[in-house]
KOLBATOR-101883 format. One record per residue (C-alpha): residue number from 1; x, y, z. Coordinates in Angstrom, 2 decimals. Each point is the difference from the previous one (the first is absolute). Layout:
<lumgus>
   num      east     north        up
   NUM         X         Y         Z
...
</lumgus>
This chain:
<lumgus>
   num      east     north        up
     1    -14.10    -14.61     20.66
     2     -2.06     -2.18     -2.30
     3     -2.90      0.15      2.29
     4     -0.35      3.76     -0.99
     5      0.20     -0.75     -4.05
     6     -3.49     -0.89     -1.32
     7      2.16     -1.05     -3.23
     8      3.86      0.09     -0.14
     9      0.02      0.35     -3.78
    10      0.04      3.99      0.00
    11     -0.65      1.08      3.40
    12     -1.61      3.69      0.14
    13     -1.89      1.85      3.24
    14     -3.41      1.03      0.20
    15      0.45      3.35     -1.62
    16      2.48     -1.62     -2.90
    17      3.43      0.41      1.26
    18      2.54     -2.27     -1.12
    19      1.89     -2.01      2.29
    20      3.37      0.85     -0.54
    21      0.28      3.24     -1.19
    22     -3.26      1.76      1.94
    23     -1.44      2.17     -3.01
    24     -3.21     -0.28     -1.06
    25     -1.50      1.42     -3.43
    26      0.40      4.04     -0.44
    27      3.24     -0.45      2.14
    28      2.18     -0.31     -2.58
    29      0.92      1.77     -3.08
    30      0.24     -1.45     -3.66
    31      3.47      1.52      0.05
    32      2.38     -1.24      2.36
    33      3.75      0.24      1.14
    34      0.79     -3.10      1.71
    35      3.49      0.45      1.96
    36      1.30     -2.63      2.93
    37      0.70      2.30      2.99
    38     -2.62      2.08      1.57
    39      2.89      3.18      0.58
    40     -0.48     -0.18     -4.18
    41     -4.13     -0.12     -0.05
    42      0.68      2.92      2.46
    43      2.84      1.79     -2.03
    44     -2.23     -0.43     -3.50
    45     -3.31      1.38      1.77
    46      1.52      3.21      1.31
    47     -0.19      0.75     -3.89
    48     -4.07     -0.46      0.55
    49     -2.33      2.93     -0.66
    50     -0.42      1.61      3.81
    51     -4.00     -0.20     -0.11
    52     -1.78     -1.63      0.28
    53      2.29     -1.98      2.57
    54      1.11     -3.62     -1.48
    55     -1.80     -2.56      1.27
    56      2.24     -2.56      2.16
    57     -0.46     -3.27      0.81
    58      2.28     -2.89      1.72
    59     -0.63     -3.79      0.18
    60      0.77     -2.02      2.81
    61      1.67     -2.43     -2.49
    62      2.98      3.45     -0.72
    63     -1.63      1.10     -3.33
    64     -0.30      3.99      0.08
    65     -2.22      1.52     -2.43
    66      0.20      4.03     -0.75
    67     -2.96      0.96     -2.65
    68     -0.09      3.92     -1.02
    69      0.33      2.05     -3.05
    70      3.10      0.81     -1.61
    71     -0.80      3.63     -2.07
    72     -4.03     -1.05      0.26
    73      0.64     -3.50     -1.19
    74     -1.01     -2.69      2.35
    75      3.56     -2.71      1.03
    76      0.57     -2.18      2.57
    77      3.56     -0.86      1.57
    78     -0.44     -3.78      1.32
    79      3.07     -0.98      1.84
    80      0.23     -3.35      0.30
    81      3.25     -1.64      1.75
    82      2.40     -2.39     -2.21
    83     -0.18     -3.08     -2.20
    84     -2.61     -1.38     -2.33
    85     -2.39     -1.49      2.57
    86     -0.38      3.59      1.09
    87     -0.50      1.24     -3.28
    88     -2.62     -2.99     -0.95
    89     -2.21      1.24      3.18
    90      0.07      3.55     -1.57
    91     -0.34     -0.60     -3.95
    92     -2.69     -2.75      0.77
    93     -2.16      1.99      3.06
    94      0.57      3.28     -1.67
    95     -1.52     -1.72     -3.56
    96     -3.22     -1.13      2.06
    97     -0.55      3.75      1.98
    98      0.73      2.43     -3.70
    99     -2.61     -0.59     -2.68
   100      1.29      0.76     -3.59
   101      3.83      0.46     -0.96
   102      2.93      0.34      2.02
   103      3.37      1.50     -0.37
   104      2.72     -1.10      2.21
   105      3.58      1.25      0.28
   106      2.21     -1.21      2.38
   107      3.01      2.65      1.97
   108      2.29     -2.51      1.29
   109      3.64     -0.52      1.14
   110      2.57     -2.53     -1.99
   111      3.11     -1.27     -0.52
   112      1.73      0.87     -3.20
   113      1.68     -2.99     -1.72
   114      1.68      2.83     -2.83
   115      2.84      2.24      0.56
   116     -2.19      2.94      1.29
   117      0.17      2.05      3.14
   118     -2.47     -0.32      2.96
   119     -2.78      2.91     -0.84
   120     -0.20     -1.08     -3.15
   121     -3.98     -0.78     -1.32
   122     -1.10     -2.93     -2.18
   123     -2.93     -0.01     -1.77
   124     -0.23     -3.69     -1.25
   125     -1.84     -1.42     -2.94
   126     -0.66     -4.04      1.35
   127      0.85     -1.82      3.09
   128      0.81     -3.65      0.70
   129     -0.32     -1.79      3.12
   130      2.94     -1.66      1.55
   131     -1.37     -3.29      2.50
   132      1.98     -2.15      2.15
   133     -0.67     -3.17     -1.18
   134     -0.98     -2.14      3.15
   135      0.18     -3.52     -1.74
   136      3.73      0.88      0.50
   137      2.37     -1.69      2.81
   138      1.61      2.96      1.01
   139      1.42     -2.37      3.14
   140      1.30     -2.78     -2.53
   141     -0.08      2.19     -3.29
   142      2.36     -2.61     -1.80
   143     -3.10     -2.35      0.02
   144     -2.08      2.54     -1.54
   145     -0.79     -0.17     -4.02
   146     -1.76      3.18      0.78
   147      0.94      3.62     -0.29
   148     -0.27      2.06      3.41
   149     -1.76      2.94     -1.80
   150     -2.34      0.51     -2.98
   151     -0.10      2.95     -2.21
   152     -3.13      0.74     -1.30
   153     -1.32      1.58     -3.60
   154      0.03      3.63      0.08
   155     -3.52      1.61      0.20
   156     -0.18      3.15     -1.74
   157     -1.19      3.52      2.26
   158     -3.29      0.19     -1.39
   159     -2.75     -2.57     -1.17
   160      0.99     -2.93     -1.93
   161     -1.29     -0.09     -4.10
   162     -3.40     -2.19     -0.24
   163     -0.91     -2.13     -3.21
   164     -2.48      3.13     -1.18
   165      1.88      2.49     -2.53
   166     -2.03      2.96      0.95
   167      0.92     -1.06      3.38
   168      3.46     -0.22     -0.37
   169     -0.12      3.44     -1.61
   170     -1.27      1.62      2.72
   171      2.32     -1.52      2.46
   172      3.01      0.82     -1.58
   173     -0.88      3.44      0.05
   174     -0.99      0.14      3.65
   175      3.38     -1.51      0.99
   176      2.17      2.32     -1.81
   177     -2.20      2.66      1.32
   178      0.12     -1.63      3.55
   179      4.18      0.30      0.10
   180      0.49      3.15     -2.40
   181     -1.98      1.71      3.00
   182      1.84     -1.39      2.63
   183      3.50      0.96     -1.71
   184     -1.47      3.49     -1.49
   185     -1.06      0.70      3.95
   186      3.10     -1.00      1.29
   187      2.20      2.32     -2.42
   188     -1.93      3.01      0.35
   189     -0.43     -0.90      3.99
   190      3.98     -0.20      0.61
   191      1.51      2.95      1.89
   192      2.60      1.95     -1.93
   193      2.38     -0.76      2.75
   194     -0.24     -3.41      0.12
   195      2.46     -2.57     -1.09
   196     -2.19     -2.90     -0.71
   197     -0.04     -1.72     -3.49
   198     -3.62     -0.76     -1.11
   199      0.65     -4.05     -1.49
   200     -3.29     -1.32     -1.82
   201     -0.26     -2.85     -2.17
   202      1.81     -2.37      1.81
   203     -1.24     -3.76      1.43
   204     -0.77     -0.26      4.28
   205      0.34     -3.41      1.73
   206     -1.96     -0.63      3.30
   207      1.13     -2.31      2.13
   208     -1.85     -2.11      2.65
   209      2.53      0.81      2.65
   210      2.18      3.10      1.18
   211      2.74     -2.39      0.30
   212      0.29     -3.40     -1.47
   213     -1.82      0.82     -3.37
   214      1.97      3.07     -0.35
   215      3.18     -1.79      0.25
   216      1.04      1.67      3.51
   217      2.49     -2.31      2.23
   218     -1.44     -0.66      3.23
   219      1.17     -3.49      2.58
   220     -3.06     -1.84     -1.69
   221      1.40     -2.38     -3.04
   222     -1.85      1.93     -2.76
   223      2.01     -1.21     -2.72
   224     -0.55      3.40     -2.20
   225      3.59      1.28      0.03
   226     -0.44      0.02     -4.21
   227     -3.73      0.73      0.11
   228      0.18      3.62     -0.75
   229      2.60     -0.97     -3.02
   230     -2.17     -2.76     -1.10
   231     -2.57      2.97     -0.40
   232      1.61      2.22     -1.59
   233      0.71     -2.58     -2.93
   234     -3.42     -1.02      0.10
   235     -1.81      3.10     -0.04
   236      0.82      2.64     -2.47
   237      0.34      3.33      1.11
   238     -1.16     -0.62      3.75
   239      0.61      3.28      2.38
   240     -1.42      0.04      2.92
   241     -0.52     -2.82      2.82
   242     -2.93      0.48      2.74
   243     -2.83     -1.74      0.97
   244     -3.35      0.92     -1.27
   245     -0.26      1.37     -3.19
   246     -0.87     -3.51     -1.96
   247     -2.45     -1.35      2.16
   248     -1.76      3.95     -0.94
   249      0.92     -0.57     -3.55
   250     -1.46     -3.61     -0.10
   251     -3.36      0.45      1.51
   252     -0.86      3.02     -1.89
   253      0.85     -1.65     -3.33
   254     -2.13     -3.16      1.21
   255     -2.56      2.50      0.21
   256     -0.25      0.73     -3.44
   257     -3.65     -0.22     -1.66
   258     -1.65     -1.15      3.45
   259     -3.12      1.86      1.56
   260     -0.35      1.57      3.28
   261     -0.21     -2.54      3.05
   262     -2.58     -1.15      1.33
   263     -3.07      1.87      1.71
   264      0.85      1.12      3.10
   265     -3.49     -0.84      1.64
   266      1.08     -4.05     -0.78
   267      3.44      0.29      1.85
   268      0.03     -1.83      3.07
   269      0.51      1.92      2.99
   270      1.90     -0.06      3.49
   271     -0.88      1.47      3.26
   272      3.66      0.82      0.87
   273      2.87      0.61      0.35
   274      0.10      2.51     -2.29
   275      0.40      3.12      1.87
   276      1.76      2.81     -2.21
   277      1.02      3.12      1.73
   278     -1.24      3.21     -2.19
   279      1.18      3.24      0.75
   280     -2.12      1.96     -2.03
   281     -3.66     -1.39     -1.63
   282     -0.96      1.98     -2.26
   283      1.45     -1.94     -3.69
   284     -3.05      0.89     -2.00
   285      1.25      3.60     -0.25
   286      3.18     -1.39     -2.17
   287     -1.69     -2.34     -1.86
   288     -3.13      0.64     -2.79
   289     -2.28     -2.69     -0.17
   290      1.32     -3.42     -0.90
   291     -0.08     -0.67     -3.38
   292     -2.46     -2.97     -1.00
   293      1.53     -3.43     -1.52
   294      2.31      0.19     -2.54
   295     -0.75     -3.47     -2.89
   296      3.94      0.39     -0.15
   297      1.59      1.56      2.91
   298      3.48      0.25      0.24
   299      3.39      0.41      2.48
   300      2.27      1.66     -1.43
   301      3.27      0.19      1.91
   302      3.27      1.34      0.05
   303      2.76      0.49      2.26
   304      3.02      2.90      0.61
   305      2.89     -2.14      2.19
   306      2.69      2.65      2.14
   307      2.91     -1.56     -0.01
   308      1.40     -0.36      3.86
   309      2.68     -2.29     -0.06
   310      2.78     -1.01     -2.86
   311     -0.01     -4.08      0.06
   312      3.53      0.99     -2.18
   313      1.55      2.29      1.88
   314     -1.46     -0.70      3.49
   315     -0.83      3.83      0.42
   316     -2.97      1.03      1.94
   317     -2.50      2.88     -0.03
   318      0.15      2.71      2.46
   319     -2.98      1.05      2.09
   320      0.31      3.65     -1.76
   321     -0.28     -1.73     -3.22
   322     -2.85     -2.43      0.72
   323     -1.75      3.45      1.58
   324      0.35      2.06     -3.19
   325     -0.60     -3.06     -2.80
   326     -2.77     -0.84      2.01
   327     -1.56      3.65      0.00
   328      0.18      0.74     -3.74
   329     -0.58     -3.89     -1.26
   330     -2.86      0.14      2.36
   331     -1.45      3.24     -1.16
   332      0.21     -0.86     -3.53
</lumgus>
């Protein structure tokens, strides 16, 4: 493959796609709804105006993209598969396609590490990162002075403060606006008839694994039979367990103050493989022009968690409930 990369540094194709997710500028919206499973990026866009027709795109790499209007304003649904590599590729190739800000709220299934019922939805305030720690013997773990997993800080669900006072002004307000939107839409979007509990203010960890960083027994020697209670009293008020939501919350507060990317025209390019299948290609009629270069562009994200599975109780989500929390969460 490197014999088709003029420069491997950020690989694009002759008329600007990226090379994982296949959009190129006017693709994608400045809003988006990123979920993990494309049944959810097609659930959420069934709520899209009916003309003109969404535009629909899917990469060869699994990354489906749905840009339309929602009620005349331009959003994209970006389904993107699990982890944080995944969502790197999307923050980071989605950053260098949309000029000016971004707002990005995640629709994604957890564990609940609280005494609530699966259904229930979690709007949380910060996330931390749980790693397994690989200087760690797991095969001789008594010669280890090492823990097997790291907890990280919590980053907060919207930009980070800067040094600048008018700055952090500013900021402040956009985050409480950013999550008093989500939880406002999510209270007035709930179905009288339906028994979830709306949660919001509460901490998320993402782990690296499904498994061993989320403290599930499996035949490999893990070692993280007291990992989720070692979390617990090390992160106050943590909720929710998944898999994404930091590495969303980290890059967009890294983001904080910086100006667009760089000019498209200098971006080396590839003549393949890059091969996106687009079922409709028309985007321009969701999306106005781009905006031009913002000195201080920002991400702001947030994220609503449905709670599938009780790691206290063991109980599970039924397919009726994942069908109804994901057709009103999703709307809203």
């Amino acid at each position: 493959m490197k014999d088709l990369l003029t420069d491997a540094n950020f690989p694009r194709t002759a008329d600007q796609r990226v090379y994982h997710l296949g959009v190129r500028p006017g693709e994608v919206a400045n809003r988006i709804v990123t979920v993990g499973s494309p049944s959810r990026a097609h659930t959420i866009a069934s709520f899209l105006d009916a003309q003109p027709k969404p535009f629909v795109l899917n990469s060869e790499r699994g990354f489906l993209t749905i840009t339309g209007r929602y009620k005349g304003t331009p959003v994209s649904i970006v389904s993107i598969g699990m982890g944080n590599p995944n969502m790197d590729f999307f923050v980071r190739e989605i950053r260098e396609t949309v000029s000016g800000d971004l707002a990005i709220v995640r629709l994604g299934s957890c564990g609940a590490l609280i005494d609530v019922p699966p259904g229930t939805v979690v709007v949380p305030k910060a996330s931390v990162a749980i790693t397994r720690n690989f200087d760690f013997d797991f095969s001789n773990p008594e010669k280890s002075d090492e823990p097997a997993y790291r907890i990280s800080k919590p980053v907060a669900a919207d930009d980070e403060l800067t040094a600048e006072v008018e700055y952090i002004v500013q900021t402040v307000v956009e985050k409480l606006i950013m999550l008093c939107q989500v939880i406002k839409a999510l209270q007035a979007g709930k179905p009288p008839n339906s028994a979830s509990a709306i949660i919001a203010g509460t901490v998320n960890a993402s782990a690296d694994s499904f498994y061993s960083s989320q403290g599930r027994q499996t035949s490999f020697p893990d070692h993280n039979s007291h990992l989720i209670e070692h979390l617990q009293e090390k992160v106050e008020n943590v909720a929710t367990l998944e898999m994404e939501t930091f590495h969303l919350f980290h890059l967009a507060a890294c983001w904080v103050g910086r100006t667009v990317s760089p000019e498209v025209g200098s971006t080396p390019l590839t003549t393949g493989p890059v091969t996106p299948v687009i079922e409709s290609s028309s985007p321009t009629q969701h999306l106005r022009r781009a905006p031009p270069p913002l000195p201080n562009s920002v991400i702001r994200a947030a994220a609503t968690h449905m709670v599938f599975a009780s790691r206290k109780s063991r109980d599970f989500i039924t397919p009726q409930q994942v069908d109804e929390l994901e057709h009103w969460t999703g709307q809203v």
